[in-house]
Every structure is written in C-alpha cells, then in structure tokens.
C-alpha positions in Angstrom: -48.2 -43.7 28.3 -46.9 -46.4 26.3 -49.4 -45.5 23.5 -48.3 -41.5 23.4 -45.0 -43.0 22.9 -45.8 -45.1 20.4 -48.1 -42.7 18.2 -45.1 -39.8 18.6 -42.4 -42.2 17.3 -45.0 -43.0 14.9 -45.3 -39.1 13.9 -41.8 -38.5 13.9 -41.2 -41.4 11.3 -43.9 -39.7 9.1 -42.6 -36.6 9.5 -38.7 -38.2 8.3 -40.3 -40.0 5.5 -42.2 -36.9 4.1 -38.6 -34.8 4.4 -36.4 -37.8 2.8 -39.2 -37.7 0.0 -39.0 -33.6 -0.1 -34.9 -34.1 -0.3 -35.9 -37.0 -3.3 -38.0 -35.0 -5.1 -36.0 -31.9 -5.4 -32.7 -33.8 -6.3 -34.3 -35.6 -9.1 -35.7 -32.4 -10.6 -33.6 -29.6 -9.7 -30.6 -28.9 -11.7 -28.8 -26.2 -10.8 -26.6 -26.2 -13.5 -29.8 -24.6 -15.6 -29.1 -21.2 -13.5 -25.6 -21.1 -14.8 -26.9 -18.7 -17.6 -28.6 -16.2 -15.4 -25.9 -16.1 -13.2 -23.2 -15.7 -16.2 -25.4 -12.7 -17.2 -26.5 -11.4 -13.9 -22.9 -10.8 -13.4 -22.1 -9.4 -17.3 -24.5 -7.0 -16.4 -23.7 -6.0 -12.9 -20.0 -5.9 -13.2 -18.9 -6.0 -17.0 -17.1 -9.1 -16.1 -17.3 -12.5 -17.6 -18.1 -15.3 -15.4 -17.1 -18.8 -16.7 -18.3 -22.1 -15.2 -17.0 -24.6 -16.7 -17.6 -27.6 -14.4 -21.0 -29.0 -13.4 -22.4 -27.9 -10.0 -22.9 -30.9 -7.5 -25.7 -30.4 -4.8 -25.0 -32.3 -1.7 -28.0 -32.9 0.9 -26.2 -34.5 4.0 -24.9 -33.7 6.7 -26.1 -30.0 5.4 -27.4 -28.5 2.0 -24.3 -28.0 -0.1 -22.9 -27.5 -3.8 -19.9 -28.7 -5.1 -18.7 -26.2 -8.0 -16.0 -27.5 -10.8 -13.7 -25.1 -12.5 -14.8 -21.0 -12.0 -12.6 -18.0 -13.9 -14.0 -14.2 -13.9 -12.4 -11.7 -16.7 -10.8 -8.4 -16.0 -13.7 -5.6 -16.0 -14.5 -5.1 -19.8 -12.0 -7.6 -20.8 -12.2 -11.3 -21.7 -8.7 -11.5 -20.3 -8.8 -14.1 -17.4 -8.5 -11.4 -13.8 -8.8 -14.6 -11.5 -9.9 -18.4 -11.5 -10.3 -21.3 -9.2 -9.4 -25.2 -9.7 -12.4 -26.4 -7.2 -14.4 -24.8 -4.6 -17.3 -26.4 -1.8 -19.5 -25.0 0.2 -22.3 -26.3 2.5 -25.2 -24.2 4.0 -27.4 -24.3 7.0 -31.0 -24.3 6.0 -33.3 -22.9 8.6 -30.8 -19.5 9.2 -31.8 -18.7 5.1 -35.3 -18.0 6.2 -34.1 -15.0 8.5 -31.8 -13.8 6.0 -28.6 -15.4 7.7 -26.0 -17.0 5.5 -24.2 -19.8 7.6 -22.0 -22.0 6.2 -20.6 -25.0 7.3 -17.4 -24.9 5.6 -15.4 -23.6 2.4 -12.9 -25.3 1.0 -11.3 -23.4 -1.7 -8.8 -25.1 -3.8 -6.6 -23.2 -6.4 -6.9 -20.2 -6.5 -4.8 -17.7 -9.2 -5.5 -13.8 -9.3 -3.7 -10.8 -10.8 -3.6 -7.0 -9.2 -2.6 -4.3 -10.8 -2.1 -1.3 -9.3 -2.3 1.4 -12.4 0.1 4.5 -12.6 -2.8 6.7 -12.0 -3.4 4.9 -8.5 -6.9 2.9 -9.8 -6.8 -0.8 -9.5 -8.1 -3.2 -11.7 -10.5 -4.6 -8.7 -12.2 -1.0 -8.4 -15.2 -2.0 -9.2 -15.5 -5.1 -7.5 -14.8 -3.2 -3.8 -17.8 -0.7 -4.4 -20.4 -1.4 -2.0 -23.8 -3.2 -3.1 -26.9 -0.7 -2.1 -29.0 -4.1 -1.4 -29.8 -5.5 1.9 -27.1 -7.8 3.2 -27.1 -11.3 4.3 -25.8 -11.9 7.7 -22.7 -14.5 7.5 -22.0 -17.2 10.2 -19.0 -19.4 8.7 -17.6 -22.1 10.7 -14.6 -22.8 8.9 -12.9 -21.8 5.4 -10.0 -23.8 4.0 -8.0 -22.5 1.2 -5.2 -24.5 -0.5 -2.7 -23.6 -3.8 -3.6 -19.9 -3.8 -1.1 -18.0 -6.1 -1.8 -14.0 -6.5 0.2 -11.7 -8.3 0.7 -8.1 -7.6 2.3 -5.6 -10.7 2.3 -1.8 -9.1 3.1 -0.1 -12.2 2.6 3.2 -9.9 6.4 2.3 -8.4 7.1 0.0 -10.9 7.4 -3.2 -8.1 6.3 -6.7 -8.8 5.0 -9.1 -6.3 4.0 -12.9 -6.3 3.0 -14.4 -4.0 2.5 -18.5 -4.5 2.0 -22.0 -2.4 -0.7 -20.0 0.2 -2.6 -22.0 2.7 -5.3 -20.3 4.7 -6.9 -21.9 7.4 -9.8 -20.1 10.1 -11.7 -21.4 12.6 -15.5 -19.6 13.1 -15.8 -16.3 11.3 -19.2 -14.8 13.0 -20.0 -11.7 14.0 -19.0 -11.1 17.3 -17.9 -14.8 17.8 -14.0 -15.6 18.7 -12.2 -17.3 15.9 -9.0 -17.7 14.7 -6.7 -17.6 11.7 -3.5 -19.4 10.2 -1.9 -18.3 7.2 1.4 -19.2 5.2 3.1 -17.8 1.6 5.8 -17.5 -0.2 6.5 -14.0 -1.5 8.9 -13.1 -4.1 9.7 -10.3 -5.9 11.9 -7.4 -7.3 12.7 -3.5 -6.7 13.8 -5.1 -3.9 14.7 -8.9 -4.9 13.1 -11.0 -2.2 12.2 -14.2 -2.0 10.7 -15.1 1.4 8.9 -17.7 3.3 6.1 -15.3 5.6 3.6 -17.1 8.4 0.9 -15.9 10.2 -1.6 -17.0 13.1 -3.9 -14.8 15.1 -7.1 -15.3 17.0 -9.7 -13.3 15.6 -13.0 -11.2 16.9 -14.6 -8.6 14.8 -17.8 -6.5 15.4 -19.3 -5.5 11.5 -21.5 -3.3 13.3 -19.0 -1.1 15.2 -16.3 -2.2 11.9 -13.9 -2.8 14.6 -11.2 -5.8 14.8 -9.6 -7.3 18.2 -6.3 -9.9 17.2 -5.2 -11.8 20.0 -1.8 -13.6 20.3 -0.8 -12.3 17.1 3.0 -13.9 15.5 3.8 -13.0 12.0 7.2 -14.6 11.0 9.1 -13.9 7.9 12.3 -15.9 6.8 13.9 -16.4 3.4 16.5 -14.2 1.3 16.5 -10.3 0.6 18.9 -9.9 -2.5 22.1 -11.8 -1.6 21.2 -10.8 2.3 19.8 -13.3 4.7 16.7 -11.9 6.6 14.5 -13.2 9.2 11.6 -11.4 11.2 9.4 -12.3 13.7 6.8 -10.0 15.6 4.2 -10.4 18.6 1.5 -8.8 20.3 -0.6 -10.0 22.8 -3.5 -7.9 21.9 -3.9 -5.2 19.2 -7.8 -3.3 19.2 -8.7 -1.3 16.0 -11.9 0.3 15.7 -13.1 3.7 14.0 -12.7 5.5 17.1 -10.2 3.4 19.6 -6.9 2.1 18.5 -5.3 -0.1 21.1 -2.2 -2.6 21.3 1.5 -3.3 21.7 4.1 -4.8 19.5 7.4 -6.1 19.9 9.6 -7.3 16.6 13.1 -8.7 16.3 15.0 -8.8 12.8 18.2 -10.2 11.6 19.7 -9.5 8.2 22.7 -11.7 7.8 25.2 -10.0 4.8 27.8 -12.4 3.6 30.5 -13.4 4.2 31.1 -12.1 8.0 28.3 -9.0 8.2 24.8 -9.1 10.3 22.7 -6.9 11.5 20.1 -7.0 14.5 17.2 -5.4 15.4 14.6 -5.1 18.5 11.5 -3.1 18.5 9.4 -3.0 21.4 6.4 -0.9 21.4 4.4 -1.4 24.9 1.3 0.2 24.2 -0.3 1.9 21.2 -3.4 4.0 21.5 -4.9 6.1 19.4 -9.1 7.7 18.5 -9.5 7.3 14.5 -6.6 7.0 12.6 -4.2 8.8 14.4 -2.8 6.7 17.1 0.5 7.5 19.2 2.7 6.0 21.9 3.9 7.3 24.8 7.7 5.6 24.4 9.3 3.0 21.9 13.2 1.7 21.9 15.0 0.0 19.2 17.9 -1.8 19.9 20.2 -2.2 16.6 23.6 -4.2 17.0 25.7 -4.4 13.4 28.4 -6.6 13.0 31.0 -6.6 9.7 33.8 -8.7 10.2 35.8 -7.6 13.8 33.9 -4.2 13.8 31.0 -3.6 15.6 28.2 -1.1 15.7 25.8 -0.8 18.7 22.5 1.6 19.1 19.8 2.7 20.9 17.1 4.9 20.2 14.0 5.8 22.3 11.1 8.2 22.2 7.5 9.0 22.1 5.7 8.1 19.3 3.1 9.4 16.9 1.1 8.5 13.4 -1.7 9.3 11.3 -2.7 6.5 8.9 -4.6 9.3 6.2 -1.6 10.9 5.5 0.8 8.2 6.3 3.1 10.1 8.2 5.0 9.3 11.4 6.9 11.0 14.2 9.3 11.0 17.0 9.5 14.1 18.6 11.6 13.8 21.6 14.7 11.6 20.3 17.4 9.8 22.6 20.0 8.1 20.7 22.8 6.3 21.8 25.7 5.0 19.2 29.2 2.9 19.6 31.5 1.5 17.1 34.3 -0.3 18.4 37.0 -2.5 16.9 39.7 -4.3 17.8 42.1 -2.1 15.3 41.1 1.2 17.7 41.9 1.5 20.6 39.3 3.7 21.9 35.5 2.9 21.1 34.0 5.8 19.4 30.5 7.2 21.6 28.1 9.5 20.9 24.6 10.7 22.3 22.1 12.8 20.9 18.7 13.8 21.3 16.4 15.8 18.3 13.5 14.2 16.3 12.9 12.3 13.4 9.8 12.4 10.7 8.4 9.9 8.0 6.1 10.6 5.6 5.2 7.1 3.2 2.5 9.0 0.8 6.2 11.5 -0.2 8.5 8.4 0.6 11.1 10.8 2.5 12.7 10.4 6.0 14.1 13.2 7.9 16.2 13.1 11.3 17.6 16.4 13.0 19.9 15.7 16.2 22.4 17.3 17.8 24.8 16.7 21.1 27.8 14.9 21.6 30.9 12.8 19.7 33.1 12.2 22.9 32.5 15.3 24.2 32.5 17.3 21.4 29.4 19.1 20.4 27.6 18.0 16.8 24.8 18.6 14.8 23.6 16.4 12.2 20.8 16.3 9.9 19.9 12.8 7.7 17.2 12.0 4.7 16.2 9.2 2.5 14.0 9.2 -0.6 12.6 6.7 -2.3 12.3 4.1 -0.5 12.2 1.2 -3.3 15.7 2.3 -4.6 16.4 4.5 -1.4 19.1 7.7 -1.9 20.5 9.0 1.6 21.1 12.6 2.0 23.3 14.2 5.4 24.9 17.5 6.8 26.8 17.4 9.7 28.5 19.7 11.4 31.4 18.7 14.3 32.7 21.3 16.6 36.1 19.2 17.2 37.2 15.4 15.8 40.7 14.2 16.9 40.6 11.1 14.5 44.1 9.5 16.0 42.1 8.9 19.1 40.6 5.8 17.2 43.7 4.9 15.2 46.3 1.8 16.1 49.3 3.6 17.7 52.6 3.9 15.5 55.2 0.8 15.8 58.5 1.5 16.8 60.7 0.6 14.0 62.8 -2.1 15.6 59.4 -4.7 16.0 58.8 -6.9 13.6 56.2 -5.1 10.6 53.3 -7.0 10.5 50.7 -6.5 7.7 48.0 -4.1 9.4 44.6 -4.6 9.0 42.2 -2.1 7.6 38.8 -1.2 8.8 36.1 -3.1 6.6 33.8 -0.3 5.4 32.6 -2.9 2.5 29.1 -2.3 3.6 28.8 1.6 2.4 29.6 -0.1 -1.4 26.1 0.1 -2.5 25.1 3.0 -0.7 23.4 6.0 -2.8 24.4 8.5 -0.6 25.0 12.4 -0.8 26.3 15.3 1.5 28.5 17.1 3.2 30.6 17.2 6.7 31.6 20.1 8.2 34.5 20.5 11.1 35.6 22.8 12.8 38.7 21.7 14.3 40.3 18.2 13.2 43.3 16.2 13.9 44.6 12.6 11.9 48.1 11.4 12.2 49.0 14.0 14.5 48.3 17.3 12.3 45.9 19.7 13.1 43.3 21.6 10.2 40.8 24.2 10.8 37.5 24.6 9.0 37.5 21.6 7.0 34.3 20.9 4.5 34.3 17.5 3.4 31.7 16.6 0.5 30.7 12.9 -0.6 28.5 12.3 -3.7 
C-alpha cells in the first residue's frame, strides 16, 4: 500500500514537472504580440475599422491562462477617426472549457473606457455594422465577474438634435452564465441638453438570462436617479421585485416615486404603482395602475389621482388607458372653497409620433365638462386643450369682499408663476359664468 502511494505521488510529480515545463516552454517562445498584425487586419477587413494596439500584450499563466492588453482604440467604420478606446483591459481564461468550444473567463477588468454614438438624422447609427450578427458558430460564454471603471460614452442624436454624456461609470457583475443567477451594480453621471440635465443615476439588479429562449428575469430591481433638471431639483427612485421578459411572456410589476423640487417654494410629487404587468410578445398590458401627483407652489396646492387599465405595444411605441378615473383638487388658503373635479375618459401615447392625447369628461363641482388635452414634442413639449364647461361660478373660489371699515391689508394673489414657461395653446368654452358677482353667457376664451 505504502508503495502504490509512493509511486502515484511519484507520478503526479512527473506529471507537474512535465506541465510547469509545457507552461516554460510556451512562455519563452510564444509572443503574442506577433498576432497583433493579423488581428489589425482581420478586423480592417471584416469591419472596415481600424484597430490600434498600442501597448504590448502580457500573457499571465497563474492562477488561470490570461493576457494583460495595454492601450486599444477602434476607428469609426471607414474612418480613421477614433469611434472608441480603452486605457487598460485584463482578462483571464479557463483552459480545459476551450476544447468544447466554451469561453469562460475568470474575470474582466476593463479600465477606461471612451466611446461616441451617433444617432444619424436618417435613423442609422454609426455602430450598425458592429450589431450585425456573425454567421459563424458561437462560443459559449461562462464569465464569473467583469469589472469596469472610468467609462465615459457620449451620445449626439442628431435625429432630435439631443446630446447626451454620460461620464465617471462603474460597472460591477457577479457570474454572467447562461442560465446561472448573477447580479449587476451600475452607477453614472448623465448630463445633457434639450432638456439640461445633469444627474447622478444608480442601478442594481440580480440577473438570470436564458440565450436560448433570449429571455431576461431581473430580480430586486432599484434604479435611482438624483441630481438637477434645468434649474429644477429632481429625484427618482423605482422598484420591482421581479420583472420576466421573454419573446413570448412579459411579466412584472413596478412601483416609482419622483420629486421635482422648483425654486424657490414649488415641488411636485409623484407615485406610480403598477402591480402586475403581463403581456405575449411585445405587447404587454395591465389590468389597473394609479398615480398619485401632489404639487405644491408657495400656499397653493394641487392634488391628483388617476387610475386605469393599462395597455402597450413596444413595435409601435404606443400606450393606452382606456377606461380613465381621475380625481383633481386645488386648494389655497386665499379661497375659500377647494376647487374638485372627477372625470373618467381615456388617454393615448404614441413615442414613434411624440404626441399625447387625453379625452375626459364629468364634473367641476357639479357642473358637467368636457375636456380634451395634447402635447407634441416631447424634447421641447407644446400643450394643446379644448374645454368645454357647462356652468363656472368663479366667486365660489375667491376671498370674500372686506367691509370698508377693517383695516385694508395688502391681498395676496394666487402664484400661477409655474405656467411662465409653458408652450401652450387652446381654447375654453363656457356656457354660463359668474366672477365678481356678474353673470355672462356663451363665453369663448382663447390662450395662445
């Protein structure tokens, strides 16, 4: 027994020596810095991009086979002008999965990185031809970790005319494998214009996804987003506990809260809660949704509710709500009656056209009213309405008169300083109407 042991440990040692002398052999006469040409080329020719290395690639041996590349910028297609470029990238492979055709890696560390999109007014991009599928037989990927630090991408969308950076990114995954549980951390800076924004966004998720069936399971999703929009303060956060998305099943719920804080005494809230998604290919629906929306500017207050089913189709990009129940108030201390209405219609949204519409009709304190409300381009957006009141007694919401023997005290006008950079157009019809105690029949009003 004792002389099986010895002759195996003596085997095994052979077998260690021979390997460490493989390993020896092939880092004292491999370079791979002498395939830096073909692979220059091999990519000239496949993509009509120019590749450059300009560092020396380092092959590491332990704990795993591995290569350590320097400095890597690719052109735009056709173009010597730079399209992307890293500072430093590592990577380490498993050894025995490249015999079955399996790609593992250990880790990537990406370090660096600098892009530029553009989206062209004809709708191409400028990474076309990099997103076209490659006809030959695909390795199998198993990656256990990728880091990447000091990404900066810019985005120029000369379609709508918005720019986009985006800077300071760190990405951070656990195991990305087919069918294996992972999970994801990302944070960004995004700034831009056509809206100014300048915003500090966060995201972590754990991550499945099935290649095969090309479907995606997120679990305890949180996306955050803080920073400034224009002179406005804005912070967003949204959660769901599980959102499904597959070819042919679309599952999940969503709930998000925003508040947009406008100087000096104005802010606006918002929740969304969306219980459960579902949906077969790209259409997906809902069978209710509310939004909450409480605005504040200076002593006046706004409060809203709106609730309905819910229905989309990702192709076209358009959304519905075809059974809508709204609730509004505006109070204020100046008026002393809040002013309440309820309604009930449906609302449509079509991104590919960027136009809104919303029909309702019901009630202002009793009094029956119709109204219907647009918006149009949504990067600069332009507000359209026609409503029609059956009866509006406006002294109802005024301060009563002050008998003339009390002390005058300077009155205090309603703040309506958030309508001043409003693009809006349209017209109110009423039928019967009352202010300051006179009555008018038939009254069109028209605001441009």
């Amino acid at each position: 027994m004792k002389r099986s042991l010895k002759y195996g440990l003596i085997f095994i040692g052979a077998i260690l020596v021979v390997f460490l002398a493989l390993i020896a052999l092939v880092a004292a006469t491999f370079n791979p810095n002498d395939y830096k040409p073909l692979i220059v080329n091999l990519v000239q020719e496949k993509k009509q991009r120019t590749l450059k290395l300009e560092g020396d690639i380092k092959l590491t041996f332990f704990p795993r086979i591995g290569a350590d590349f320097g400095k890597i910028s690719l052109s735009e297609h056709g173009s010597n002008k730079e399209f992307a470029a890293i500072a430093s990238a590592r990577v380490s492979l498993a050894v025995l999965p490249l015999l079955k055709k399996q790609l593992v890696v250990d880790r990537i560390q990406i370090d660096g990185i600098r892009a530029r999109l553009v989206r062209y007014p004809d709708g191409s991009t400028n990474i076309d031809d990099l997103l076209k599928k490659d006809e030959s037989e695909q390795f199998k990927f198993d990656i256990e970790g990728v880091s990447v630090t000091r990404a900066a991408l810019s985005f120029d969308d000369r379609m709508t005319g918005q720019k986009l950076d985006i800077s300071g990114m760190e990405f951070e995954s656990g195991r990305l494998a087919n069918n294996q549980p992972g999970k994801i951390d990302l944070k960004f800076t995004l700034q831009g214009d056509n809206p100014k924004i300048d915003v500090q966004v966060a995201l972590a998720s754990g991550l499945l996804f099935d290649t095969e069936a090309k479907a995606l399971t997120l679990d305890a999703l949180t996306v955050s987003l803080s920073g400034k929009r224009g002179v406005d303060g804005l912070d967003i956060r949204l959660t769901s506990p599980k959102f499904e998305l597959g070819p042919e099943r679309f599952v999940g719920g969503v709930d998000l809260t925003a508040k947009l804080i406008q100087p000096p005494k104005g802010n606006l809230d918002l929740v969304l809660s969306v219980p459960a998604l579902t949906g077969k290919g790209r259409a997906v629906r809902a069978d209710n949704f509310t939004l909450d929306i409480i605005g504040q500017q200076g002593d006046n207050t706004i409060k809203s509710r709106v609730a309905s089913p819910f229905s989309a189709n990702l192709d076209t990009r358009q959304f519905s709500l075809d059974k809508l129940v709204a609730s509004l108030k505006l109070s204020s201390p100046a008026m002393p009656r809040a002013l309440n209405m309820n309604l009930g219609g449906a609302a449509r949204l079509d991104f590919a056209r960027q136009d809104a519409h919303l029909d309702l009709s019901g009630k202002l304190d009793g009094s029956p009213l119709k109204a219907r409300l647009g918006m149009s381009n949504f990067g600069a957006p332009a507000y359209s309405f026609d409503i029609v009141i059956d009866r509006l007694d406006v002294d109802r919401y005024l301060p009563p008169g002050k008998p003339e023997n009390k002390v005058k005290r300077p009155e205090k006008p309603l703040d309506f300083g958030f309508l001043k950079n409003l693009n809006v157009s349209g017209q109110f019809s009423i039928a019967a109407l009352k202010v300051a105690n006179i009555k008018s029949s038939n009254i069109k009003l028209k605001v441009q």
